[in-house]
C-alpha positions in Angstrom: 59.6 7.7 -9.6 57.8 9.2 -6.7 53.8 7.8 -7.0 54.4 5.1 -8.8 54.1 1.5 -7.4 56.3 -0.3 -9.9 58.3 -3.2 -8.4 61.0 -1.7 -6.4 60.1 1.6 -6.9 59.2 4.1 -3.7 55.3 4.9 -3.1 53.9 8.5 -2.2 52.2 7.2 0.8 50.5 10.7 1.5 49.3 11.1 -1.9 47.5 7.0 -1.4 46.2 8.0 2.5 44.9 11.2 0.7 42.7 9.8 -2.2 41.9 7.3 0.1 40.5 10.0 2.6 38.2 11.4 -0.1 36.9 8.2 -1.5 36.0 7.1 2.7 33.9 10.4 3.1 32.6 10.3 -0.6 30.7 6.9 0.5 30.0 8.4 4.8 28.5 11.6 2.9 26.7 9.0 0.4 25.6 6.8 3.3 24.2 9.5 5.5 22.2 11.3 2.3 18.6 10.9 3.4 17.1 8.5 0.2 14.9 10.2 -2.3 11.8 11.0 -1.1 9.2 8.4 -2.9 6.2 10.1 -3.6 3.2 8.1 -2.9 0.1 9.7 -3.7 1.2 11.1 -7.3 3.2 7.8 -8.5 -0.3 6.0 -9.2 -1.7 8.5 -11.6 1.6 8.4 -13.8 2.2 5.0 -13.7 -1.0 2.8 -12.9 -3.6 1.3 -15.2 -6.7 -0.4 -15.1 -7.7 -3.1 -17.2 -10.9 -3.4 -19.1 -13.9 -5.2 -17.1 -12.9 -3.5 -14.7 -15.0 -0.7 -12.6 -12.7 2.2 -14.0 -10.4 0.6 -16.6 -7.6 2.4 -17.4 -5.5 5.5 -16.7 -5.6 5.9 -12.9 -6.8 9.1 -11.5 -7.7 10.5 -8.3 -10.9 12.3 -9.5 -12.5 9.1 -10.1 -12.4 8.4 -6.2 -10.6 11.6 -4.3 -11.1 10.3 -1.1 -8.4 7.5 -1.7 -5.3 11.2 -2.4 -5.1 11.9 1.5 -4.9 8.2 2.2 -2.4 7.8 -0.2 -0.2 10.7 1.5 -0.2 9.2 4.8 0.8 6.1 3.4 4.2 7.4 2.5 7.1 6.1 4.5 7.9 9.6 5.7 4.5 10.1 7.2 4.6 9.7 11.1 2.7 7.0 12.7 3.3 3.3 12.0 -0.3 2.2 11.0 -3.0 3.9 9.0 -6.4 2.6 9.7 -8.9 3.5 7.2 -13.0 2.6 8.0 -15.2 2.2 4.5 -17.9 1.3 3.0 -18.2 -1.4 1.2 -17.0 -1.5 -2.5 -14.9 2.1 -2.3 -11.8 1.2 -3.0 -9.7 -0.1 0.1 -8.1 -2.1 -1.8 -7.1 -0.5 -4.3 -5.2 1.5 -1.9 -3.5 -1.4 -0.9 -2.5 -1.9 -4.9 -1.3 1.3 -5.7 0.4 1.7 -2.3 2.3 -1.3 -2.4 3.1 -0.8 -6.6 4.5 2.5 -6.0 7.2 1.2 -2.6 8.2 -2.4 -3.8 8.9 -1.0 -7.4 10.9 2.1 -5.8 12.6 0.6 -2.9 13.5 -2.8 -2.3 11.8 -3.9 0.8 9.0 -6.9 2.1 5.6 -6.4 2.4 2.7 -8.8 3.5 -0.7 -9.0 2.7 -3.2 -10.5 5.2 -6.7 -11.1 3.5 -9.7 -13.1 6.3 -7.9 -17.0 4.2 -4.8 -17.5 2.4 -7.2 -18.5 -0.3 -8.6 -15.2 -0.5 -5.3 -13.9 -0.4 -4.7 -15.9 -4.1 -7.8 -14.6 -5.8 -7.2 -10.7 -4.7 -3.4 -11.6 -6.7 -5.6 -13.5 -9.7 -8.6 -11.3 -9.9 -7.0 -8.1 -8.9 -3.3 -6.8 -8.8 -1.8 -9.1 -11.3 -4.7 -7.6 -13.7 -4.0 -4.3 -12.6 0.3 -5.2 -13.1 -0.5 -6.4 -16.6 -2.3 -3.3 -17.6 0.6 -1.3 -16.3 3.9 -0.9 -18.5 5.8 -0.1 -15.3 4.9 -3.8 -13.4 4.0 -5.8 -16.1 6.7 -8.3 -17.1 6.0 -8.9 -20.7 6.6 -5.1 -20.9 9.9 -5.0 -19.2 7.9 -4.1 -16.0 9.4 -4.4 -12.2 7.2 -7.2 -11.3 8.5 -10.9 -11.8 6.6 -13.6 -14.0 5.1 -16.9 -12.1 7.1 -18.6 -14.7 10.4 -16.8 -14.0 12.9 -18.6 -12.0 14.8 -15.3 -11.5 14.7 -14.3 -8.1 12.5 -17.3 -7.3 9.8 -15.9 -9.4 6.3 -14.6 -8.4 4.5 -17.8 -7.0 0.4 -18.2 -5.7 1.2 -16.7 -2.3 4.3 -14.4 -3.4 4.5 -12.2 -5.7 7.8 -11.1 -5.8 9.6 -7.9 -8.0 12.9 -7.7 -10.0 14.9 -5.1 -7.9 14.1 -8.1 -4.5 11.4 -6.6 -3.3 8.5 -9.0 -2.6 4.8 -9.3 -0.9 3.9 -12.3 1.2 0.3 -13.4 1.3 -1.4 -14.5 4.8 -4.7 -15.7 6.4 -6.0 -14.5 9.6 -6.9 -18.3 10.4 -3.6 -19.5 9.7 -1.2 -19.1 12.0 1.8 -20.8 10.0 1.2 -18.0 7.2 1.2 -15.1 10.1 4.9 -16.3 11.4 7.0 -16.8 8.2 8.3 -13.6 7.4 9.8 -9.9 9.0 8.6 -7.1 7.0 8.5 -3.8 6.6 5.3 -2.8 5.4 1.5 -4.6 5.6 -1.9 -4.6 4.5 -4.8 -5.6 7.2 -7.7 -6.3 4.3 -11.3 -6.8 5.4 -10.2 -6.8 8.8 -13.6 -7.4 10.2 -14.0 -10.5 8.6 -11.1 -12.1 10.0 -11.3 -15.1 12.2 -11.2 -14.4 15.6 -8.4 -16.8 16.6 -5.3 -18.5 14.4 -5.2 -22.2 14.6 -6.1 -21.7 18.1 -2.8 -19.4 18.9 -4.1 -16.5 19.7 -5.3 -13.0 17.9 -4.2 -12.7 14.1 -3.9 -9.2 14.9 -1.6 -9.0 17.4 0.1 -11.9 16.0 0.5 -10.0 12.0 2.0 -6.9 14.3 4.7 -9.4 15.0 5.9 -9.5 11.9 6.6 -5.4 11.7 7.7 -5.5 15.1 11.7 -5.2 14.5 10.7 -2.2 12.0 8.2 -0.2 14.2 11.5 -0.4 16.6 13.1 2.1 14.1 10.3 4.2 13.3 9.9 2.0 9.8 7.1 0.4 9.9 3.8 1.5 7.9 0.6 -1.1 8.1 -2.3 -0.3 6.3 -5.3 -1.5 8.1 -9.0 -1.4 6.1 -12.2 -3.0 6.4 -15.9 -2.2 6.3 -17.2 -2.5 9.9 -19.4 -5.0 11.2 -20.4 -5.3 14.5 -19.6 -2.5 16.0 -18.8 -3.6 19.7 -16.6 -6.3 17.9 -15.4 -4.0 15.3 -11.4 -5.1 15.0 -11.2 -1.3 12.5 -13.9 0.7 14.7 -11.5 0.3 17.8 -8.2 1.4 15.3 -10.0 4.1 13.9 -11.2 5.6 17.6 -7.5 5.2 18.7 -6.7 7.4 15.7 -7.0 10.9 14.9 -10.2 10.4 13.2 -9.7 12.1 9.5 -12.8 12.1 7.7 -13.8 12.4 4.1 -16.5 15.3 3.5 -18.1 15.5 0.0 -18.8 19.0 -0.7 -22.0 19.7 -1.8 -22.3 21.2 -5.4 -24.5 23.8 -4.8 -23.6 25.8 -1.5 -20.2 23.9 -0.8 -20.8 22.9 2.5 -19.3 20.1 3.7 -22.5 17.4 4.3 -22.6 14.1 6.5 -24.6 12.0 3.7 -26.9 10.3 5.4 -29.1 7.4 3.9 -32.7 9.5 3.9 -30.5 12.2 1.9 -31.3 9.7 -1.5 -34.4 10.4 -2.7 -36.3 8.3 -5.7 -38.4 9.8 -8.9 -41.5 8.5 -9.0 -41.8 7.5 -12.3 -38.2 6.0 -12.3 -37.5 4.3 -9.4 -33.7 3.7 -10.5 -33.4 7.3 -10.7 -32.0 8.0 -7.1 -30.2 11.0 -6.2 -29.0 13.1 -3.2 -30.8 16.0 -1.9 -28.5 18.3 0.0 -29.9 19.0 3.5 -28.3 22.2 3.6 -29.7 24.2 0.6 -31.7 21.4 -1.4 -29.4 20.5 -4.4 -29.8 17.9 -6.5 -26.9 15.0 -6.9 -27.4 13.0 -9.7 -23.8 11.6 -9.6 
């Protein structure tokens, strides 16, 4: 019978070359479909939780700190520009940047990431102190929840380890120090965090700049267009200032708190705080524009 492959029995070539021919374009048309578009700056407020003791613990939301939304946004893999440097104060949440960023790619995608803190030691107590806190108080990391983020006890993939920290669908971040230059050549990745990039040391094990040596490892991917590095760090000296220089080479976004009372958009500066009298840890801001009082 015509169709059927049976032994000895004739095969409708056509009708095999023909299914064949639709299957073939089913998977071209599949593998030119751009890939969803991952949606960076929403993902932590519907996902992400803080634990208690810490400065905001739980649900995350942009309101608490709305500066960190537009950061957020460029971050996203279909943003142009392969490195995003953001200058801070201190204790505003650059890093948690770096958290939700990296949460929201690695558990969406599977790609590499690495995170380069001033010591591979510091790199450990930011995964301690700080994300793995942050991944057990959120049901979509944390392992013992079913979460995306793999166990130090797992042997699954490896399992998460003191300097990797590694996710169920392969994705993985890498820690590094900027005075070791053994940790700055292990890996090719795709994405990277530059954390307190002022306080890193000014040379690797004597090999050179641990800046231009971490921009080896995104290298390949900034080829292709890529690449995203997150670079973040209160400045220090300013003629030495590793961020300063990436922030003037930027387009130089700013952050302007409106001011409650005429809506202007103010330049803070430190003789804007003024003290009560009577209560000296009663400071607030003084707008210079119309004179409104900022408690908060």
């Amino acid at each position: 019978m015509p169709g059927s492959d049976g032994p000895g029995e004739e095969i409708d070539v056509d009708a095999v070359l023909a299914a064949n021919t639709r299957d073939l374009v089913a998977m071209m048309y599949g593998l030119m479909r751009a890939p969803p578009k991952i949606e960076v700056a929403s993902w932590p407020e519907r996902h992400v939780e803080f634990p208690e003791g810490s400065p905001a613990p739980g649900p995350y939301r942009h309101a608490t700190a709305p500066y960190l939304e537009e950061i957020l946004f460029e971050l996203s893999p279909d943003r142009p520009g392969d490195e995003v440097p953001v200058i801070k104060c201190a204790q505003s949440g650059g890093t948690v940047v770096a958290d939700l960023w990296l949460s929201c790619l690695l558990s969406s995608m599977r790609a590499e990431a690495m995170v380069i803190h001033p010591t591979v030691n510091q790199f450990k107590a930011w995964a301690d102190r700080k994300y793995m806190k942050m991944v057990e108080a959120s049901a979509v990391l944390d392992p013992a929840r079913g979460g995306c983020v793999l166990p130090r006890h797992s042997r699954t993939e490896g399992g998460s380890k003191a300097d990797e920290i590694k996710f169920s669908n392969g994705s993985a971040i890498y820690g590094a120090g900027s005075n070791s230059a053994a940790s700055l050549r292990q890996h090719t990745v795709r994405f990277g965090v530059k954390d307190d990039l002022d306080g890193w040391a000014m040379t690797a094990d004597e090999e050179g700049d641990p800046d231009k040596l971490s921009d080896q490892r995104f290298k390949t991917f900034i080829k292709f267009g890529l690449a995203k590095v997150l670079a973040v760090s209160t400045p220090l000296i300013a003629r030495a200032s590793r961020i300063m220089k990436k922030y003037l080479a930027s387009w130089q976004g700013r952050f302007y708190m409106a001011c409650k009372g005429c809506g202007a958009k103010v330049d803070w500066d430190f003789e804007d705080i003024e003290h009560e009298e009577t209560r000296p840890y009663g400071a607030h801001l003084v707008c210079p524009e119309c004179g409104a009082v900022h408690g908060d």
